[in-house]
Backbone bond lengths (Angstrom), bond angles and torsions (degrees), N, CA, C in turn:
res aa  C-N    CA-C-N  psi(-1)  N-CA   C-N-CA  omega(-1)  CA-C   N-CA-C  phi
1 X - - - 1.453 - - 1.522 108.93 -
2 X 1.392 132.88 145.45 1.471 138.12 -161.31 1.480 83.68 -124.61
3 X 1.463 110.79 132.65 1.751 130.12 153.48 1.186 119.04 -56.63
4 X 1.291 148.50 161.74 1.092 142.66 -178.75 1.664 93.52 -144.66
5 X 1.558 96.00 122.26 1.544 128.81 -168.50 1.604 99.44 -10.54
6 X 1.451 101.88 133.77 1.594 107.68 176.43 1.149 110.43 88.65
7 X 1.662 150.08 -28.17 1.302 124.74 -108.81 2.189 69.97 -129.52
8 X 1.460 92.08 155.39 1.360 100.16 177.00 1.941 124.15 -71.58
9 X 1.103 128.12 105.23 1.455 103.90 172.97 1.884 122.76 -70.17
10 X 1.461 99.78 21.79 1.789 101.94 166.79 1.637 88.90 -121.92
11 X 0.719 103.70 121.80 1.867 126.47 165.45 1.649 113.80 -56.08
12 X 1.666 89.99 -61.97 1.414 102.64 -155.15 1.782 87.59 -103.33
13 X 1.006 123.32 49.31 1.605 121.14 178.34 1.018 114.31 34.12
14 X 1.764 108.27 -151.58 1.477 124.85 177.67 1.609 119.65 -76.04
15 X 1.632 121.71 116.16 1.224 100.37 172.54 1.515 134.53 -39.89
16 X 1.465 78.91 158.61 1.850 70.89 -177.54 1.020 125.11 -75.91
17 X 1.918 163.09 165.68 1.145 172.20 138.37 1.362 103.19 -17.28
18 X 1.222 123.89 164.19 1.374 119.71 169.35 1.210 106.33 -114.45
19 X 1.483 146.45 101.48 1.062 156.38 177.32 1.536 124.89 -11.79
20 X 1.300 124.08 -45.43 1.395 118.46 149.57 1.591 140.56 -18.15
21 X 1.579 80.06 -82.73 1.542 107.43 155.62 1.135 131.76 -49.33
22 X 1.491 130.04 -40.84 1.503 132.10 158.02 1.802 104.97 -52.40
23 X 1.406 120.49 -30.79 1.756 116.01 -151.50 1.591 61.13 -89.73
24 X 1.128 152.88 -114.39 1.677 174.46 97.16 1.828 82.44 107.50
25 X 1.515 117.57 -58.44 1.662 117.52 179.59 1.337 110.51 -44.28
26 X 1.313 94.31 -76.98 1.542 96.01 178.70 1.135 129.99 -54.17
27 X 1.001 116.97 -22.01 1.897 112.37 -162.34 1.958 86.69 -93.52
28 X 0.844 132.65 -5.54 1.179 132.30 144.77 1.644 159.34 -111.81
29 X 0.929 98.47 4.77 1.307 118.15 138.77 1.491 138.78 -82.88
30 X 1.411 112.04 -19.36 1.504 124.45 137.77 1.353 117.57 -8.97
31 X 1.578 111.11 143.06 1.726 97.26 -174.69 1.998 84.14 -102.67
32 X 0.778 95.72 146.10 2.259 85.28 156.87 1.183 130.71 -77.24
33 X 1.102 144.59 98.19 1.382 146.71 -174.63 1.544 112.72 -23.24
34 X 1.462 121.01 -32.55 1.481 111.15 -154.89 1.955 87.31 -100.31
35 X 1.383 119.37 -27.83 1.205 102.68 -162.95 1.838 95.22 -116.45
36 X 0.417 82.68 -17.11 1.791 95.84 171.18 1.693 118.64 63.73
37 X 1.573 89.62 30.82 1.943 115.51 178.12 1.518 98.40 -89.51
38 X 1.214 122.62 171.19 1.061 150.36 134.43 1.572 109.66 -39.50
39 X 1.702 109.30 152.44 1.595 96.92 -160.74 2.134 75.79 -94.84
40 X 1.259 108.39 -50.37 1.891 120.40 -178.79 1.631 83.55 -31.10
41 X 1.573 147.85 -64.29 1.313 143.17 -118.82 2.178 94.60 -95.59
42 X 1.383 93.02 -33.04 1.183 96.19 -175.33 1.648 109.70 -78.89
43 X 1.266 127.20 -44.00 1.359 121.61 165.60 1.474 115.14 -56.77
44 X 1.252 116.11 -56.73 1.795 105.69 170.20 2.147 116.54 -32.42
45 X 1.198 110.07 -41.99 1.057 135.07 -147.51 2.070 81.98 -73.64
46 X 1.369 90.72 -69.92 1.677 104.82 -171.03 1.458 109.48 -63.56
47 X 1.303 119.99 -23.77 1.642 126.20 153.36 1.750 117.50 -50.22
48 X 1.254 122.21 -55.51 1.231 130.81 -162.63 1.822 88.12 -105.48
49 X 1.299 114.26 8.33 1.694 92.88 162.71 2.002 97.12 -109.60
50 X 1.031 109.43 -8.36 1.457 112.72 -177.01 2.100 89.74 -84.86
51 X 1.121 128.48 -45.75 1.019 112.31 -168.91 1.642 129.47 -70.55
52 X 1.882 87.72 -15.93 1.697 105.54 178.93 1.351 101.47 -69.10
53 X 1.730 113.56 -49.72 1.245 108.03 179.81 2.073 118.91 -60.05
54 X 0.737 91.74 -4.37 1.794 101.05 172.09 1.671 108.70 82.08
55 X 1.138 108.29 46.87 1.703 121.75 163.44 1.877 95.49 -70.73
56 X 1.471 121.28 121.44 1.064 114.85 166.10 1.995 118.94 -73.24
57 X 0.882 110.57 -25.75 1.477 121.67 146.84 1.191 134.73 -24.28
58 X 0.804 98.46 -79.82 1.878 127.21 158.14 1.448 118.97 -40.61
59 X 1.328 127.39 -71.27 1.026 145.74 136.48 1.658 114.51 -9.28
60 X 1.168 104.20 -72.52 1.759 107.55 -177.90 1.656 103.95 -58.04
61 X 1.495 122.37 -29.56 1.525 120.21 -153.48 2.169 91.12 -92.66
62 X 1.108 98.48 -31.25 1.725 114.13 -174.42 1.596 95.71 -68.98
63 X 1.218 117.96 -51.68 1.868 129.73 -171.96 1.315 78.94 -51.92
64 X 1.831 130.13 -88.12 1.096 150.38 -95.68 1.859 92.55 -97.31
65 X 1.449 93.59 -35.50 1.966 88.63 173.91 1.686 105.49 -79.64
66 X 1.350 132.88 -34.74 1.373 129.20 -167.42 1.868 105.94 -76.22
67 X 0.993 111.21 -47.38 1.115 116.06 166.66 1.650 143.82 -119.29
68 X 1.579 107.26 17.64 1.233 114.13 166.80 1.641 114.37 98.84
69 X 1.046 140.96 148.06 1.620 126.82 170.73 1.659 103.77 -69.86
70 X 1.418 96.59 146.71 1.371 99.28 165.99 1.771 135.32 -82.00
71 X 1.392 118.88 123.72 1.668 117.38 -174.37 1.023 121.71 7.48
72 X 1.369 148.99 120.83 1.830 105.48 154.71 1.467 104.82 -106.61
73 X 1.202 102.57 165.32 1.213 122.01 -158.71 1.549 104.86 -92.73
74 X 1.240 134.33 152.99 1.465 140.05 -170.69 1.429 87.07 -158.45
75 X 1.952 89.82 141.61 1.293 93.44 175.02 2.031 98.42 -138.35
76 X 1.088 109.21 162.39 0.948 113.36 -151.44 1.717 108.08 -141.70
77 X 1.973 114.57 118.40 1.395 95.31 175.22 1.194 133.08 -137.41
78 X 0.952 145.15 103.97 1.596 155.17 -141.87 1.869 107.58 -91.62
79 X 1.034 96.71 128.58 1.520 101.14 -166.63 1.382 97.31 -122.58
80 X 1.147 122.26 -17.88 2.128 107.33 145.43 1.536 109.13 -94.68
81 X 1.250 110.78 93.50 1.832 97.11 162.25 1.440 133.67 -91.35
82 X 1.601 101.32 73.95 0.993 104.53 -169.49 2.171 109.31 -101.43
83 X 1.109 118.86 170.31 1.264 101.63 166.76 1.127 125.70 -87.27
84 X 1.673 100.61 171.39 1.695 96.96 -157.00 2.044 116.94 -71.22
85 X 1.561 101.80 3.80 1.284 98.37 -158.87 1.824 93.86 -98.04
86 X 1.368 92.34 -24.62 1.766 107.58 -174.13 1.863 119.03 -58.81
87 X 1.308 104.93 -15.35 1.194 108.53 -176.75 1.646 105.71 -103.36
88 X 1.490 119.86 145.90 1.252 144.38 -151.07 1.646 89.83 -94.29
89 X 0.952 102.29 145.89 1.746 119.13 167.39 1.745 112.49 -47.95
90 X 0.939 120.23 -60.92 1.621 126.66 168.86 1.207 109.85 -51.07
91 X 1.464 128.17 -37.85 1.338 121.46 -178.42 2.188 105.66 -81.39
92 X 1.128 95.68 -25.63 1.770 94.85 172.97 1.587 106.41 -76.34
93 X 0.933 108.33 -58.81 1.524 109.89 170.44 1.437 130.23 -44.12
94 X 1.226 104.58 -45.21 1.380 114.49 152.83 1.706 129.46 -39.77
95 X 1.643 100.47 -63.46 1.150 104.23 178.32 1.447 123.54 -71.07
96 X 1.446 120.79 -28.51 1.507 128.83 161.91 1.610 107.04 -53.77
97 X 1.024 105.75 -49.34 1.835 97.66 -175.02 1.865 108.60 -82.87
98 X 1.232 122.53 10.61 1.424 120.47 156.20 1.718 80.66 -84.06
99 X 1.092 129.24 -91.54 1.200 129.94 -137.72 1.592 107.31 -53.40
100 X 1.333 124.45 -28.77 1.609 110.53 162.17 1.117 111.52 -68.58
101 X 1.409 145.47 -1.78 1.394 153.38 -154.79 1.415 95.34 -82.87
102 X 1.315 98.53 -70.14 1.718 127.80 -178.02 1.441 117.30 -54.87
103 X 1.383 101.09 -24.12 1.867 98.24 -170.57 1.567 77.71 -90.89
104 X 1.486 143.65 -59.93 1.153 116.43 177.20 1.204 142.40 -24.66
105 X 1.662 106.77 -58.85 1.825 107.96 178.85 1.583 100.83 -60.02
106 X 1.159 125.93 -54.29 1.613 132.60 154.15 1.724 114.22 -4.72
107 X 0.890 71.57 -64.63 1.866 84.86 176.30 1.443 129.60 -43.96
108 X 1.837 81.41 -67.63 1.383 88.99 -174.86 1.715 100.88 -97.12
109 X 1.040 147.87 16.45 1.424 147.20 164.16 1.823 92.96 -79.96
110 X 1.016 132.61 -14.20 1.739 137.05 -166.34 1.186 106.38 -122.45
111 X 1.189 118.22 -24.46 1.610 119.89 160.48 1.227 104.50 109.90
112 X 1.637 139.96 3.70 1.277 154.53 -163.19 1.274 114.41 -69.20
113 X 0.901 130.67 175.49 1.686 133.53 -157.86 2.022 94.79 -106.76
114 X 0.844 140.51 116.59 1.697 116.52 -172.33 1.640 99.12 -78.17
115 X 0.944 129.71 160.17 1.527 143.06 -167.32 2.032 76.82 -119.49
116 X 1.561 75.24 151.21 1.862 111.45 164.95 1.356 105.86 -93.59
117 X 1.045 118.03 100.59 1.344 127.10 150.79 1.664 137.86 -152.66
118 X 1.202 94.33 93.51 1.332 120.37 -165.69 1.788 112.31 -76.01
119 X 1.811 103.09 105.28 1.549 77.44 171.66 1.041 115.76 -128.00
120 X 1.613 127.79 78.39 1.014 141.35 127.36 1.870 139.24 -135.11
């Protein structure tokens, strides 16, 4: 289907918020009556006074907002190295339906709903 100039390609707008999280906004951004901060300004505050005191916790959460978490590394090992064109359709298919196999027991070992998705 093509838009016609102006017209939104989301219909139904912006999802909505998840209600939690909206109560979680507000209830912090709140100023406090007795200190007249921000309630968000005062937890930052008691975060980076827990990290002075040398909470390694603290510390990791202070690193991890100033400069981001660091990469992690994954390693990965293939015991056919063959190329990707060398392998037969039955043998891809194959290996896709182990791996939906697993997200199943996955699933339901977590209590998850299993999704339909069949790929073959």
């Amino acid at each position: 289907m093509t838009w016609k100039k102006g017209q939104s390609g989301n219909q139904s707008g912006r999802p909505a918020e998840k209600a939690f999280a909206d109560a979680v906004r507000i209830a912090v951004t709140a100023e406090d009556p007795v200190t007249k901060k921000r309630k968000l300004r005062m937890i930052a505050e008691r975060l980076v006074d827990k990290a002075l005191e040398g909470e390694a916790w603290a510390i990791a959460q202070v690193a991890d907002r100033l400069d981001g978490k660091p990469a992690q590394e994954s390693t990965l090992t293939v015991s056919d190295k063959r190329d990707a064109t060398d392998w037969t359709r039955d043998e891809l298919v194959a290996i896709l339906n182990d791996a939906a196999a697993s997200r199943r027991r996955t699933d339901q070992a977590v209590g998850r709903e299993p999704k339909s998705n069949k790929i073959h």
